[in-house]
VOPAGU-2260 file (C-alpha; in pm, 1 decimal, decimal comma):
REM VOPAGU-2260
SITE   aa  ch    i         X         Y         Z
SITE  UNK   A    0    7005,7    9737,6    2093,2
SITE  UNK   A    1    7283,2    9942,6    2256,7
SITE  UNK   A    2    7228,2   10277,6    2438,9
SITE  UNK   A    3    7417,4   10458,6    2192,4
SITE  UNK   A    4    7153,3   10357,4    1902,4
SITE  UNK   A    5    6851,9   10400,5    2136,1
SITE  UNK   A    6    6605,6   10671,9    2039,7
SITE  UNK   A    7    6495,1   10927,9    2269,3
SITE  UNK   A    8    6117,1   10817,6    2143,1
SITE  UNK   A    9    6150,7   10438,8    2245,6
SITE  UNK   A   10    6077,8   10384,9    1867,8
SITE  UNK   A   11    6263,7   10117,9    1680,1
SITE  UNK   A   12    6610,5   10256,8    1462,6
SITE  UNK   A   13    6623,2   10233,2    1098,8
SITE  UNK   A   14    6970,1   10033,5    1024,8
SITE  UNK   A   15    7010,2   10291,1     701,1
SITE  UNK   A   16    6964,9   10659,9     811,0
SITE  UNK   A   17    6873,2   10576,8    1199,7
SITE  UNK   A   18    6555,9   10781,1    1232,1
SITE  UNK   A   19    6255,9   10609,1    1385,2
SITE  UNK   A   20    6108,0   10329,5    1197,3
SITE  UNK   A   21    5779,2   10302,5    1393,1
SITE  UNK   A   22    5568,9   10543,9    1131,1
SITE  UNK   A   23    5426,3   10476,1     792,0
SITE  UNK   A   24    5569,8   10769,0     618,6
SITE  UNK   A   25    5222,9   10895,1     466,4
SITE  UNK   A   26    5057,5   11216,0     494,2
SITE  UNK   A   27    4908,2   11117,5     790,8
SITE  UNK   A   28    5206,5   10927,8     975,0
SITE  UNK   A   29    5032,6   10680,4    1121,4
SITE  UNK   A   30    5182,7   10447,2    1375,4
SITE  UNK   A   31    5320,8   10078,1    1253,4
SITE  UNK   A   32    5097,3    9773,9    1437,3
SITE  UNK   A   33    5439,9    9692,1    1655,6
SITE  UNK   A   34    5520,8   10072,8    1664,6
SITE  UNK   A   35    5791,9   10136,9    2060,5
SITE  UNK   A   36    5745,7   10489,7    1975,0
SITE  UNK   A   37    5643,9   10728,5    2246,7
SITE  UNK   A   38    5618,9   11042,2    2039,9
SITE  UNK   A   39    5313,8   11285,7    2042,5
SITE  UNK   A   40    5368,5   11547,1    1792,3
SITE  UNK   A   41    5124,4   11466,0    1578,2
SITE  UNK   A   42    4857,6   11540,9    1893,0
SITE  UNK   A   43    5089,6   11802,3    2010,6
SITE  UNK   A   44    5039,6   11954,3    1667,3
SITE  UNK   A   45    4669,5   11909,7    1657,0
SITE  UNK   A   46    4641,8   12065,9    2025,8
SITE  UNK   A   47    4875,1   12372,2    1898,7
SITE  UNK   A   48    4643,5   12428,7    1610,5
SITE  UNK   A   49    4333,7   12407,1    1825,8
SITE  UNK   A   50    4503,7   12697,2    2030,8
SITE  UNK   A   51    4588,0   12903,3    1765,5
SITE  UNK   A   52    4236,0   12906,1    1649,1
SITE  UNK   A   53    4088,0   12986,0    1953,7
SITE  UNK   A   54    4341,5   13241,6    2010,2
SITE  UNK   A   55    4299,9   13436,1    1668,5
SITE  UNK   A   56    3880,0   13383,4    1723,1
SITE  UNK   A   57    3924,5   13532,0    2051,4
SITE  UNK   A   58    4038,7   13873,6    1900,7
SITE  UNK   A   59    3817,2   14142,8    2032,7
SITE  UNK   A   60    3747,6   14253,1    1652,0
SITE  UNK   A   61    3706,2   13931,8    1537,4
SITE  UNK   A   62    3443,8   13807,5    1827,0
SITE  UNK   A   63    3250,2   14179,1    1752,5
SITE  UNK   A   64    3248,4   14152,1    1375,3
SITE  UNK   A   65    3136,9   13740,3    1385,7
SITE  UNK   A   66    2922,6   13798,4    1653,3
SITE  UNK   A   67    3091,6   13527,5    1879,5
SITE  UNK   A   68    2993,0   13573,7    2281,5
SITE  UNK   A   69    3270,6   13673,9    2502,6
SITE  UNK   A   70    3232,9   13372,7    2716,9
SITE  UNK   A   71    3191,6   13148,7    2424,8
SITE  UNK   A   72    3577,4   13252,5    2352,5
SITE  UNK   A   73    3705,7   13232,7    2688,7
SITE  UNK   A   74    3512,6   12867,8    2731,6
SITE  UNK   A   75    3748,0   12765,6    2394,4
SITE  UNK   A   76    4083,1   12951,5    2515,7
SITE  UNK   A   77    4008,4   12751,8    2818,9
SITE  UNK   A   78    3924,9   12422,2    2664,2
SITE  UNK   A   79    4243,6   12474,5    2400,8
SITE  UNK   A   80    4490,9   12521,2    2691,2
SITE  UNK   A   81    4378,2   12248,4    2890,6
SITE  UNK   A   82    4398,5   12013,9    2563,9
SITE  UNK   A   83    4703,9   12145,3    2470,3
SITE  UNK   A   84    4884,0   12119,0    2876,7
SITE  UNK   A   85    4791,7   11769,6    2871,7
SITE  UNK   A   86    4969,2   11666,2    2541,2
SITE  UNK   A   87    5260,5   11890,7    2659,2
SITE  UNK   A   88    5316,3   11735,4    2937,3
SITE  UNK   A   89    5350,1   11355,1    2742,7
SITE  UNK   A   90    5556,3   11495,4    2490,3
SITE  UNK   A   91    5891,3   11461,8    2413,6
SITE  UNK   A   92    6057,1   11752,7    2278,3
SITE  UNK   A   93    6419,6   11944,6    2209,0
SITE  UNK   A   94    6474,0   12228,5    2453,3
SITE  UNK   A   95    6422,6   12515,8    2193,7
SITE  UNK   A   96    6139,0   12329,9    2064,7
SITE  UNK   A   97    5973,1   12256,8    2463,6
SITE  UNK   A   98    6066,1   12635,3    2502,1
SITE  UNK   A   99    5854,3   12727,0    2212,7
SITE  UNK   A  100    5562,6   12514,9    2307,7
SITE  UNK   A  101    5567,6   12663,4    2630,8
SITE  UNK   A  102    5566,6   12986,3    2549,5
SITE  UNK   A  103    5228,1   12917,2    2307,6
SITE  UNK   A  104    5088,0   12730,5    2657,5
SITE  UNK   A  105    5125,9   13051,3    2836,7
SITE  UNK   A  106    4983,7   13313,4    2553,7
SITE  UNK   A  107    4674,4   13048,2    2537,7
SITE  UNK   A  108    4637,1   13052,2    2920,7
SITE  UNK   A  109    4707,7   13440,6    2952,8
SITE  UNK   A  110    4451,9   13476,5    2674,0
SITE  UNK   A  111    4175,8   13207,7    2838,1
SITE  UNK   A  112    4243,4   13453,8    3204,4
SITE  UNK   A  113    4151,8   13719,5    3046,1
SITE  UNK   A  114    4021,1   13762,5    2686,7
SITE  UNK   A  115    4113,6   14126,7    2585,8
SITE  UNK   A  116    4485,5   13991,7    2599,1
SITE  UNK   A  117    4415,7   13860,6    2256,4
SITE  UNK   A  118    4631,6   14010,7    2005,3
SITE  UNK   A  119    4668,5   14008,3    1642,4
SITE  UNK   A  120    4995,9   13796,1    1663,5
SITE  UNK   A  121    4902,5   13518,5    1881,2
SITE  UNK   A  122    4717,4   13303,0    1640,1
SITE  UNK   A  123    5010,5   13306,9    1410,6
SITE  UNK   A  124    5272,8   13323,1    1705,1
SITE  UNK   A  125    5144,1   12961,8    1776,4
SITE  UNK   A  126    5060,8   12851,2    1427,8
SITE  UNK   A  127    5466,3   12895,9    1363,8
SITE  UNK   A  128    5529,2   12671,1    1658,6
SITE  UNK   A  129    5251,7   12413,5    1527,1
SITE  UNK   A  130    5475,6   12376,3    1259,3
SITE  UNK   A  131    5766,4   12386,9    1370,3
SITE  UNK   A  132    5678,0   12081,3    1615,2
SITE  UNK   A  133    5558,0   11885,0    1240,2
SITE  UNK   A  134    5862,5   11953,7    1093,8
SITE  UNK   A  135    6093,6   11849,1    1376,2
SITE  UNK   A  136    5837,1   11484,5    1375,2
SITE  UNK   A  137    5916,8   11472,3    1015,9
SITE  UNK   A  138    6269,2   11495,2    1060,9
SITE  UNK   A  139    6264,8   11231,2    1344,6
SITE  UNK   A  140    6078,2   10968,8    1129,7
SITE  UNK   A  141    6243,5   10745,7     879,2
SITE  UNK   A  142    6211,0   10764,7     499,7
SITE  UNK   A  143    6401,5   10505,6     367,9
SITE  UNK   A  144    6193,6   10226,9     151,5
């Protein structure tokens, strides 16, 4: 394989549209058996949805009106930004999209520092970027029969 059809990934070039070949194009995209391909986003994903969860729950309203214990919160801020740091660092991501990831690493770290910084918009604020990170997988992966 020359450099100039190499993927970014490592994953293995589809000779008709040449996306990476190395996922069964399912709901699920699960790897092939023989899969090269060093891509994340699937974790990255999951680790971005964790954080948005844990930093909508962490809302000051929302923790008073479900009766969730500040610590409790801050324990899952925590957990979600450590989760979601260590699939960050092993991915392998676009510049606007690593930009965008880190800027959801800092809210969830800011937020896991100190809980008041919750905000309405910071669940959704990292939900976007959880998607955006699927889509951009989906793009990458090959669809061809």
């Amino acid at each position: 394989m020359s450099a100039s059809t190499q993927l970014k990934c490592g994953g293995q070039v589809c000779s008709q549209c040449g996306k990476c070949r190395d996922w069964e194009p399912t709901n699920s995209f699960k790897r092939h058996d023989n899969a090269t391909c060093r891509d994340n986003a699937e974790t990255l994903f999951s680790a971005l949805f964790g954080a948005a969860t844990a930093a909508s729950d962490a809302r000051r309203s929302y923790r008073i009106s479900t009766n969730i214990p500040r610590d409790h919160a801050t324990n899952r801020c925590r957990r979600a930004a450590d989760r979601l740091q260590t699939t960050y660092n092993a991915s392998i991501l676009d510049e606007q999209l690593d930009d965008s990831v880190a800027e959801a690493l800092t809210r969830i770290e800011l937020i896991a520092y100190d809980i008041d910084r919750a905000a309405d918009g910071d669940g959704p604020l990292i939900s976007r970027i959880a998607a955006a990170v699927r889509r951009a997988h989906r793009a990458h992966i090959c669809q061809c029969k």
